[in-house]
C-alpha positions, -999 to 999 in steps of 0.1 A, spaced: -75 -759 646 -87 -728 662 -68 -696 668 -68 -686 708 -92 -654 722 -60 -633 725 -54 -636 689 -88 -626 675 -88 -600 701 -53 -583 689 -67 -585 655 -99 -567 666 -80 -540 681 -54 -531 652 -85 -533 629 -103 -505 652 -69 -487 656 -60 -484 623 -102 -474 615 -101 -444 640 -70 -433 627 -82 -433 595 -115 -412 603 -94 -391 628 -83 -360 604 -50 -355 611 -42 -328 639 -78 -316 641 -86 -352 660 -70 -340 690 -98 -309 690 -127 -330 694 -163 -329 686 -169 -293 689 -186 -268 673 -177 -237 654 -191 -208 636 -178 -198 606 -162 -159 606 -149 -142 572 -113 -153 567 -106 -113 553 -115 -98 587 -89 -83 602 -89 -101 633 -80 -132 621 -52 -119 608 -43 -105 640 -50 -134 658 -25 -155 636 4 -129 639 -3 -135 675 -1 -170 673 27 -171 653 44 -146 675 35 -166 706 51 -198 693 82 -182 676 87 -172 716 82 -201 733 103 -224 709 126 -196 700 115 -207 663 117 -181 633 81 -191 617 69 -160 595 35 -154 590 27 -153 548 -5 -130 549 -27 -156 543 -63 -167 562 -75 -195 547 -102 -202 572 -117 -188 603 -139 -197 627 -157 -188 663 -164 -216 688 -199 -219 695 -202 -223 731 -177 -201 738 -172 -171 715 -137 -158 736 -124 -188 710 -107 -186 678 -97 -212 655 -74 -202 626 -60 -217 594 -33 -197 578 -4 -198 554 31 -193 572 70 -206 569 111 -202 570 128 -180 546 136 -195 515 115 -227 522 82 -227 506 50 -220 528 27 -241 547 -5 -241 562 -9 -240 599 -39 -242 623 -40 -220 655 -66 -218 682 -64 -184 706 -83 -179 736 -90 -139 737 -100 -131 769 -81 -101 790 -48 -114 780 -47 -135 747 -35 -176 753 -21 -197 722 -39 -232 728 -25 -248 698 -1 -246 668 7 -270 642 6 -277 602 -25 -285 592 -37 -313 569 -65 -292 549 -62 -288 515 
């Protein structure tokens, strides 16, 4: 007996599914293929840049996220240099801390892209 087309072709697509997924990386898959130069995470900018981020997303979800002094990583997008990506340590009081990723346009007025825990180790 042999199985219908719709039914190899279901199983086809959970198998591809569940493949990108697993290649994906977490949050970072939404942020494409792109590239970015690596900046020194002790330069004061980047810690700038994730008090702003954290500021900007305290305001808009009226959230009490404290930043923990802590640049892990920081980068410069390649193409277009007015873009930061950030990975820094923040949290609640009394909770422990976790690490966040932030992108920041900086152009004449600074624009939080993105904010959200981050996977990386």
């Amino acid at each position: 007996m042999r199985a219908p087309p719709i039914l190899f072709l279901l199983l086809l697509l959970a198998v591809l599914l569940a493949a990108a997924t697993a290649e994906g990386g977490g949050n970072r898959r939404a942020l494409g293929e792109e590239e970015w130069g690596y900046l020194d995470p002790t330069d004061p900018k980047g810690y700038r840049l994730a008090r702003f981020a954290i500021r900007e997303h305290n305001t808009e979800d009226k959230d009490s996220l404290v930043f923990n002094n802590q640049v892990w990583e920081f980068y410069r997008h390649v193409v277009d240099p007015t873009r930061y990506r950030i990975f820094f340590e923040a949290g609640y009081a009394g909770w422990p801390p976790r690490k966040y990723e932030a992108i920041v346009w900086e152009r004449e007025i600074r624009h939080l892209f993105y904010l959200a825990p981050s996977d990386r180790p």
